[in-house]
LOMIDREN-167009 format. One line per 2 residues: number of its first residue (from 1); their letters; for each residue x, y, z of N, C-alpha, C. Coordinates in pm, whole numbers, plus 32768, in hexadecimal, padded with zeros to 4 digits. Layout:
% residues N
NUM = a = X,Y,Z,X,Y,Z,X,Y,Z; ...
This chain:
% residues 218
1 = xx = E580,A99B,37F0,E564,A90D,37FE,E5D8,A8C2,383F; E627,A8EB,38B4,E6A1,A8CC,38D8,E66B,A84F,392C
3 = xx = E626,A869,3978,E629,A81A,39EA,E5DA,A78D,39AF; E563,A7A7,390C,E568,A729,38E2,E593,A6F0,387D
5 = xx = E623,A71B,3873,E6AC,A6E1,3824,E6DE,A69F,38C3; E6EA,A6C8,3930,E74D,A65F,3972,E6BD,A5F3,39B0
7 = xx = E65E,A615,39BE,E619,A5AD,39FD,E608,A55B,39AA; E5E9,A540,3907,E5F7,A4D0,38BC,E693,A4AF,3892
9 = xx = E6E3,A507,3897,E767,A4C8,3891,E782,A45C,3933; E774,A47A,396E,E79E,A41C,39E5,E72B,A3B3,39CD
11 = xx = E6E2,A3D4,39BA,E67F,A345,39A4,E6B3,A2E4,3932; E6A6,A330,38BD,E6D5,A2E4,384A,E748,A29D,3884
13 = xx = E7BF,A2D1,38AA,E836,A280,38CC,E829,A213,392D; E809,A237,399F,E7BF,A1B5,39E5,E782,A12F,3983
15 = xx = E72E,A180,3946,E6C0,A0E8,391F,E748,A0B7,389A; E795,A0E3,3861,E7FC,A0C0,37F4,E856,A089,3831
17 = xx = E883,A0C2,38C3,E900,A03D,38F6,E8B8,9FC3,3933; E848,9FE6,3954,E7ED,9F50,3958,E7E6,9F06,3907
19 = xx = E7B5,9F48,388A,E775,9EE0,380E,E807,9EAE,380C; E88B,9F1C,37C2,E8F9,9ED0,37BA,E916,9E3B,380E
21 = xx = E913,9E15,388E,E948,9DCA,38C2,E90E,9D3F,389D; E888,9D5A,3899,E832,9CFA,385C,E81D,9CA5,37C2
23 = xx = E83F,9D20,3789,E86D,9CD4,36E2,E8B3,9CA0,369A; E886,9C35,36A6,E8D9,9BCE,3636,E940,9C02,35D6
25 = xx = E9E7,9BED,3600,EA3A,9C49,357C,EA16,9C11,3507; E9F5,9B7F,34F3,E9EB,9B75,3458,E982,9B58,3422
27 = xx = E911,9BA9,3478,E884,9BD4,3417,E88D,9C74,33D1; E848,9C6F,3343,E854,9D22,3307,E7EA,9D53,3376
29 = xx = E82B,9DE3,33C2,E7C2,9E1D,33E4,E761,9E5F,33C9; E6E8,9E55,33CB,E680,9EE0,3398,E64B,9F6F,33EC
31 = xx = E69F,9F97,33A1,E694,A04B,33F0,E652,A087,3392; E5F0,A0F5,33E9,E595,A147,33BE,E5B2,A1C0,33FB
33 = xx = E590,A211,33CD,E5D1,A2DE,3404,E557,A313,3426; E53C,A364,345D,E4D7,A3DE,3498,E4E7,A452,34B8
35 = xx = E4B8,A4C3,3487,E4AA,A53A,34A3,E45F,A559,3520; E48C,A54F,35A7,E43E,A589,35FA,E3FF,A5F8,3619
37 = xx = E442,A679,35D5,E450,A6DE,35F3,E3DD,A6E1,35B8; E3DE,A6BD,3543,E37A,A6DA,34AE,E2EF,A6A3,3504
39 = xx = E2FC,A61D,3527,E27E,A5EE,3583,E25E,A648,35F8; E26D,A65B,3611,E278,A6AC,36BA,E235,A75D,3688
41 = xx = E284,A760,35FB,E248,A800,35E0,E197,A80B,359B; E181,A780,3563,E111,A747,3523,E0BF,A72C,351E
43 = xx = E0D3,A6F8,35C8,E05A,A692,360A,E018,A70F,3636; DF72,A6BF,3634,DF17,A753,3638,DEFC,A761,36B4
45 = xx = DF00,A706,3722,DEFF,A737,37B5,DF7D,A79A,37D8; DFFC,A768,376B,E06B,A7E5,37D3,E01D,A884,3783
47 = xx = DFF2,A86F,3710,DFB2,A8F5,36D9,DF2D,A928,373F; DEC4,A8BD,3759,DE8B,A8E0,37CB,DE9B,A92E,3880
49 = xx = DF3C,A91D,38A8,DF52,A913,38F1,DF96,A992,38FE; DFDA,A9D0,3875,E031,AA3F,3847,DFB0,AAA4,3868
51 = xx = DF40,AA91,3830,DEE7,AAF0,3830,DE99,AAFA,38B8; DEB8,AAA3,38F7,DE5D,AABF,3973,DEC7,AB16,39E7
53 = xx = DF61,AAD9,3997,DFBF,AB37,39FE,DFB5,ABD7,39BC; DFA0,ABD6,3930,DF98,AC6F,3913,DF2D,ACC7,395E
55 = xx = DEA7,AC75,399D,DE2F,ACC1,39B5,DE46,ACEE,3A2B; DEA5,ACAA,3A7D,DEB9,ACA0,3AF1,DF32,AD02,3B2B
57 = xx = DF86,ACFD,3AA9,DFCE,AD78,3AAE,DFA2,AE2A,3AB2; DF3D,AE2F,3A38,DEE6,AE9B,3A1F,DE9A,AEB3,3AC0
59 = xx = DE6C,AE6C,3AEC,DE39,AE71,3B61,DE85,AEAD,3BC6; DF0F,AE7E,3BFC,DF5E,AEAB,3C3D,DF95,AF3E,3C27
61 = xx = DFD4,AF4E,3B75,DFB1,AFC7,3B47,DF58,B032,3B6C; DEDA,B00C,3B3D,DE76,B082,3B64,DE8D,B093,3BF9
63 = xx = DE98,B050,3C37,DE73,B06A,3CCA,DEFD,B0AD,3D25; DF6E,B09B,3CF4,DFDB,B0E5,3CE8,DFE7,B181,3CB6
65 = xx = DF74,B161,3C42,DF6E,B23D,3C17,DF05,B261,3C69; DEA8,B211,3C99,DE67,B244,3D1F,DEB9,B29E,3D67
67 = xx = DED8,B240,3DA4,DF2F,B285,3E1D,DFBE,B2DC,3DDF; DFC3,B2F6,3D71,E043,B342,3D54,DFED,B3C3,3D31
69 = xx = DF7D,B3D0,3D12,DF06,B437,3CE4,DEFF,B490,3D8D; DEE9,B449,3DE1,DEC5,B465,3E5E,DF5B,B4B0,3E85
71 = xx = DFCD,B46C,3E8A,E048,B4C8,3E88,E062,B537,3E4C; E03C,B52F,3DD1,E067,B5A3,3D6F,DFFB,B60B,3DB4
73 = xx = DF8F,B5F6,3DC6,DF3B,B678,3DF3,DF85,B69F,3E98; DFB5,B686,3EDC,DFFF,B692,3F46,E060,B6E6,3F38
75 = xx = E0CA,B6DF,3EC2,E0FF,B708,3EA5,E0BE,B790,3E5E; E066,B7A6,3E26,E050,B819,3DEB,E02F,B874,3E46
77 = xx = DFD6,B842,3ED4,DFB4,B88E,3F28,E037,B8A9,3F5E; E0A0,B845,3F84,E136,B8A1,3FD1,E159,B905,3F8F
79 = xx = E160,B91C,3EF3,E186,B996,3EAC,E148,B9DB,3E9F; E0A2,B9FE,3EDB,E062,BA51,3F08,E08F,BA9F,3F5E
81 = xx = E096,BA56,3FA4,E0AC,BA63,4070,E130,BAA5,4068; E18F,BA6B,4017,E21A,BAC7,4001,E1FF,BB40,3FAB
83 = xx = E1D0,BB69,3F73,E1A0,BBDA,3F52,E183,BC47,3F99; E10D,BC16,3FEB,E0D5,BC7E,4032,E129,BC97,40B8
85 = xx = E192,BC24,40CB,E1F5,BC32,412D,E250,BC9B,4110; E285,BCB2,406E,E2E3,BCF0,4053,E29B,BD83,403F
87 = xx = E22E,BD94,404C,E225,BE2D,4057,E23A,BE99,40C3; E285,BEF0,40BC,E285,BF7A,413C,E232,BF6C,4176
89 = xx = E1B8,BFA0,4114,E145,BFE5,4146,E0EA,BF93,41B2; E112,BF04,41D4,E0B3,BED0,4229,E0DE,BED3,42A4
91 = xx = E0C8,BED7,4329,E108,BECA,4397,E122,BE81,4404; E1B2,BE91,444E,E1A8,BE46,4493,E15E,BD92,44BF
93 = xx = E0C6,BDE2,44FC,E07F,BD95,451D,E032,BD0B,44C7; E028,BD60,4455,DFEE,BCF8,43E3,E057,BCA7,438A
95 = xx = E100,BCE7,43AD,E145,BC8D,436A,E143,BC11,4395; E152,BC1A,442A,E13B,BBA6,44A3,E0EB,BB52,4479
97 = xx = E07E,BB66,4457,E00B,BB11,4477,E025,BAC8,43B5; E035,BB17,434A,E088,BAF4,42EF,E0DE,BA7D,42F1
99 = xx = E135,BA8B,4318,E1B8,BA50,4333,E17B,B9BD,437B; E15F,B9E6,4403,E0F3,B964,4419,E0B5,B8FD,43EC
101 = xx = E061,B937,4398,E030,B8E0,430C,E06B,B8B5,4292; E0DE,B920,4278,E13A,B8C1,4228,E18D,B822,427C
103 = xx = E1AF,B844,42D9,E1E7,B7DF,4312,E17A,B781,4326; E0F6,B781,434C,E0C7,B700,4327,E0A4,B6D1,42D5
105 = xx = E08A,B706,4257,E073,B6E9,41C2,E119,B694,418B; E15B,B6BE,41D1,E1D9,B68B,417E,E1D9,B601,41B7
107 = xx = E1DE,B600,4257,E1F8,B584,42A5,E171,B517,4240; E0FA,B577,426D,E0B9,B51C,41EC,E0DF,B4CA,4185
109 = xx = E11F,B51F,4135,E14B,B519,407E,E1A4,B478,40C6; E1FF,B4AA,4110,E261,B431,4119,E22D,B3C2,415A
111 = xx = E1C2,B3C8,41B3,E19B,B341,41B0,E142,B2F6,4165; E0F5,B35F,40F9,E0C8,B2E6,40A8,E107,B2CB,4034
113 = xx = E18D,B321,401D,E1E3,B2E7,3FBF,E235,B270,3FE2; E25E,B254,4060,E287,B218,40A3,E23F,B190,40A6
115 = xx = E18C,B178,40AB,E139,B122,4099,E138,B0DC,4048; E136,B15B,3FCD,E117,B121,3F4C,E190,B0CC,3F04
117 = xx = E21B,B0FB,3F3B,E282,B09E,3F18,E269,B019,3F33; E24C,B01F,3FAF,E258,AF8C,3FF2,E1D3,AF3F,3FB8
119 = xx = E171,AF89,3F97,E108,AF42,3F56,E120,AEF8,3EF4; E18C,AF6D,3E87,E1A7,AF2F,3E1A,E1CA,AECC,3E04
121 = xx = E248,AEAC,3E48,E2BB,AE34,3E86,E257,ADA8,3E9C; E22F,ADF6,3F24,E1C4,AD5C,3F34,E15D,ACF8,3EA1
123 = xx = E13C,AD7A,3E82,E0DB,AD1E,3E31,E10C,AD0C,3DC2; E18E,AD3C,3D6E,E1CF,AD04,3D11,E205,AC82,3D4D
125 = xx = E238,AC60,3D9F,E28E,AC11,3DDF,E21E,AB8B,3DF3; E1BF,ABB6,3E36,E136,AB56,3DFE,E115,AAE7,3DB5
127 = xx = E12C,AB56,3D42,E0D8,AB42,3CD1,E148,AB1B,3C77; E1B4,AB22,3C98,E217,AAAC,3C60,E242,AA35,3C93
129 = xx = E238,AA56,3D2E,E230,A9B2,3D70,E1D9,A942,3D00; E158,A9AE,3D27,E0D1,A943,3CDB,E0FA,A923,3C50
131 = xx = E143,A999,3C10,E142,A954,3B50,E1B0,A8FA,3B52; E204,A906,3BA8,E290,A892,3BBB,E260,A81B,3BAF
133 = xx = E21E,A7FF,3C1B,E1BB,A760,3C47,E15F,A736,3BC6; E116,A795,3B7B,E0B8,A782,3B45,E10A,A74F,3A7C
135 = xx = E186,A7AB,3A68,E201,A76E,3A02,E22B,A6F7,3A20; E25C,A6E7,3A7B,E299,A666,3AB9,E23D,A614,3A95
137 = xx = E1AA,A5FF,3AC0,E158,A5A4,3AA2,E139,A59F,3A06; E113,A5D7,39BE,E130,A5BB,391E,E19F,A588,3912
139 = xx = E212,A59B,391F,E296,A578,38CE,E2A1,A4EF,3925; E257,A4C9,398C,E271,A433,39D9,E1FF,A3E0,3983
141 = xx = E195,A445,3945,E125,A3F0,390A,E12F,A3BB,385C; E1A6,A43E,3826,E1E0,A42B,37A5,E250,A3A4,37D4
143 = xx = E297,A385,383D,E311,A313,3820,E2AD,A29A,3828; E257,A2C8,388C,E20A,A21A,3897,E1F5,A1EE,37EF
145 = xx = E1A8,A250,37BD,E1A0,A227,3739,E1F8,A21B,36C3; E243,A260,36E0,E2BA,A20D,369A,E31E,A16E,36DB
147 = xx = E2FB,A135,3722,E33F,A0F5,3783,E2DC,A08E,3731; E237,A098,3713,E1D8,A044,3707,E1F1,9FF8,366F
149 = xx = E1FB,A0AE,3636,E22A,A06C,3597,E2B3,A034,3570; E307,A045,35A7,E3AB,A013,35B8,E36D,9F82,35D4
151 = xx = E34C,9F36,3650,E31B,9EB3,3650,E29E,9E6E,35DE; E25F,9EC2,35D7,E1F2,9E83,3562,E25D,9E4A,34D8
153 = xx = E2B8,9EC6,34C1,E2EE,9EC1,3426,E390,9E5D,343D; E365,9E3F,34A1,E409,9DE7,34EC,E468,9E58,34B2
155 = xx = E49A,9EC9,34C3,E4FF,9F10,34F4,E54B,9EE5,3539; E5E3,9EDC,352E,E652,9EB7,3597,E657,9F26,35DE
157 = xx = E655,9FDF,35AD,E676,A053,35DD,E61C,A0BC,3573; E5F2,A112,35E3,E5E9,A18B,35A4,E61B,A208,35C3
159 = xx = E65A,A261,359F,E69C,A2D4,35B3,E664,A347,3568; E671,A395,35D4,E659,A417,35E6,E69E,A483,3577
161 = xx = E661,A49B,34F4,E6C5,A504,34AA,E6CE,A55F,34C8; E66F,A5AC,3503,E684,A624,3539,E6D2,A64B,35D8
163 = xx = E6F5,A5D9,361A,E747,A5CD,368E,E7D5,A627,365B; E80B,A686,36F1,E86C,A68A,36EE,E8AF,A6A0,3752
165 = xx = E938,A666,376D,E980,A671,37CC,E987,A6D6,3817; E9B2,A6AE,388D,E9EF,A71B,38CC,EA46,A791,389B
167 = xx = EA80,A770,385B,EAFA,A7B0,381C,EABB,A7FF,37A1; EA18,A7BC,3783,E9C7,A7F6,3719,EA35,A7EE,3680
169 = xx = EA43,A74B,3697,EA48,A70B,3612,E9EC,A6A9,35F2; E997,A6A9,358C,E94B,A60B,3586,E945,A5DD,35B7
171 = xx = E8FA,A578,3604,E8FC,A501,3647,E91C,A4BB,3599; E8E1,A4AD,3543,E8E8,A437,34EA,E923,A45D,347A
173 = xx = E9A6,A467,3422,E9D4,A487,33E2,E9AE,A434,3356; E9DC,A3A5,3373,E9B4,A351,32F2,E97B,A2E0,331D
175 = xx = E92C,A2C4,32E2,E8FB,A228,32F6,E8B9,A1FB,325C; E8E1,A18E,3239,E8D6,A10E,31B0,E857,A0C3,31C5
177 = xx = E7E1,A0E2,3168,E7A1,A0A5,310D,E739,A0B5,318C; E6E8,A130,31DF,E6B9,A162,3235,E63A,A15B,3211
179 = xx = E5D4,A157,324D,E553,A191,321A,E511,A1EE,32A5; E507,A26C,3232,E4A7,A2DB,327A,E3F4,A2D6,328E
181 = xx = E413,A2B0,333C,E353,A2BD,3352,E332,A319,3370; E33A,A3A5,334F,E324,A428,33A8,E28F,A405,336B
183 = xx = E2A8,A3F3,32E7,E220,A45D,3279,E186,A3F8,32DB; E1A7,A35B,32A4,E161,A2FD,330B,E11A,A313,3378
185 = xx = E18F,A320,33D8,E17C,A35B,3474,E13D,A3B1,346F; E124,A420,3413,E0FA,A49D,3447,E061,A483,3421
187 = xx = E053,A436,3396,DFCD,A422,3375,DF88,A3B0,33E3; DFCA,A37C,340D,DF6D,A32B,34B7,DF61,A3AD,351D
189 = xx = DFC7,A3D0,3529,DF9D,A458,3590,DF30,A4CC,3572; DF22,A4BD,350D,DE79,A540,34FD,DE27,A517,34BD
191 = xx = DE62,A47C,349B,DDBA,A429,346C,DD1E,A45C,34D3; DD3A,A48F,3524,DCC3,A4B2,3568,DCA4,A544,3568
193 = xx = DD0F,A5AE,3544,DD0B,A61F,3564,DC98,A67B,3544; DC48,A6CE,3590,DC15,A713,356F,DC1F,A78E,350D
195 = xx = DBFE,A7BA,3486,DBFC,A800,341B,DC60,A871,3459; DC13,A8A8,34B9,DC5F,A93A,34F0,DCDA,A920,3586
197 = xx = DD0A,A891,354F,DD64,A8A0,35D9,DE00,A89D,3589; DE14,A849,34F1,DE80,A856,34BB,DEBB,A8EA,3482
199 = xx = DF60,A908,34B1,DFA3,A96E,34B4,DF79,A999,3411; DF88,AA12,33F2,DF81,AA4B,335C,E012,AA75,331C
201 = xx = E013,AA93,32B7,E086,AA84,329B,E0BB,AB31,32CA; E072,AB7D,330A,E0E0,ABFE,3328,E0FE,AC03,338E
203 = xx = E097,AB78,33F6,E0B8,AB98,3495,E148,AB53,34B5; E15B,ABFB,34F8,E1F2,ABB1,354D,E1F4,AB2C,3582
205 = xx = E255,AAE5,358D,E289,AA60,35B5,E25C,AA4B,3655; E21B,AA2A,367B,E213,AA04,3735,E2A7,A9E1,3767
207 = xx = E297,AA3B,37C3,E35A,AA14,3823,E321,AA04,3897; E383,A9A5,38F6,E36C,A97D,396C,E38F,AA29,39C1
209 = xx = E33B,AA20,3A61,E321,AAB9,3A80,E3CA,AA78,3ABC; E3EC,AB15,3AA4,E447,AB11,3B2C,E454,AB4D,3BA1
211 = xx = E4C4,AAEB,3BFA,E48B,AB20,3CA6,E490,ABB7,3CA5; E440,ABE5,3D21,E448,AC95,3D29,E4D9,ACC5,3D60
213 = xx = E4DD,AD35,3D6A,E56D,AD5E,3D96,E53D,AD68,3E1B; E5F9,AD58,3E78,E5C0,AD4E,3F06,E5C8,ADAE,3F3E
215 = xx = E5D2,AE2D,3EDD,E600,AECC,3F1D,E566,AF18,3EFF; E5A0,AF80,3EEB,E51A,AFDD,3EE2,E4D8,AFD8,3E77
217 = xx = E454,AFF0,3E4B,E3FF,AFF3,3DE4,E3E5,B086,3DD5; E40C,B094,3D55,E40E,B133,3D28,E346,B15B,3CDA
């Protein structure tokens, strides 16, 4: 969850040296805290969204042992072909024609291993572009709503408890006489949810995808 510890940390700080400049020193302020992380892991569209990247993964999967199925039999036929290469008893003429066919079975093998790398690459790389854009938009649709209830409840600030620095210390160490809206927030966020879209309690946590590597795909 790195990348959304610094995207609500730079936000949070922004909208806090704002509010700061603006507030009255000798009014008490009212600060309220939030678990984003907790929201963000909760809300039943990012659980919706986890599962549509899992199907989509399986997909890529299967279609990856496709073509690694199609290699491996390639390979079984070269250790054929080397076989009957390595015997005395065949001659000359038929090693040739042997040998022949190993060499294009292999050139084979390597170009659709060669394919299937780059297949891989591509469509992981994809299909994390798309879940990037598609996180981003929840966690822009979780601040609006906290931004909504911060003004409804006149909030001076709300901060991020689960934020943490760069340095991956807290963003919020202490704050006096605070009130926590996670539990709130979260019950506006799946006031609508469909029965089978909220996370259960054994499913892993949804993490943002990360980018593909820019080297080879094994």
């Amino acid at each position: 969850m790195t990348m959304i510890r610094r995207f609500l940390t730079v936000a949070l700080a922004a909208a806090f040296s704002c509010s700061l400049a603006a507030a009255a020193p000798d009014n008490k302020l009212k600060i309220a805290t939030v678990d984003m992380q907790e929201l963000f892991k909760q809300y039943y569209r990012t659980n919706e969204a986890q599962k549509q990247i899992n199907v989509e993964r399986a997909r890529i999967q299967k279609d990856n042992n496709e073509r690694m199925a199609k290699i491996r039999d390639i390979e079984t036929s070269l250790g054929n072909l080397r076989k009957q290469l390595d015997d005395p008893a065949i001659n000359d003429s038929k090693k040739q024609a042997l040998f022949k066919d190993w060499q294009m079975q292999q050139q084979e093998g390597i170009a659709l291993d060669r394919e299937r790398r780059e297949f891989l690459q591509r469509r992981n790389q994809m299909l994390n572009e798309k879940m990037m854009q598609r996180m981003k938009g929840i966690l822009e649709e979780i601040r609006k709503l906290v931004e909504e209830h911060a003004k409804a409840e006149d909030f001076d600030y709300v901060f991020d408890k689960s934020g943490m620095s760069t340095s991956q210390v807290p963003f919020l160490l202490y704050t006096k006489d605070a009130t926590d809206i996670t539990a709130s927030l979260l019950k506006d966020l799946n006031k609508d949810a469909p029965a089978d879209s909220l996370r259960s309690e054994g499913d892993p946590a949804p993490e943002l995808p990360t980018p593909a590597p820019t080297g080879g795909t094994p």
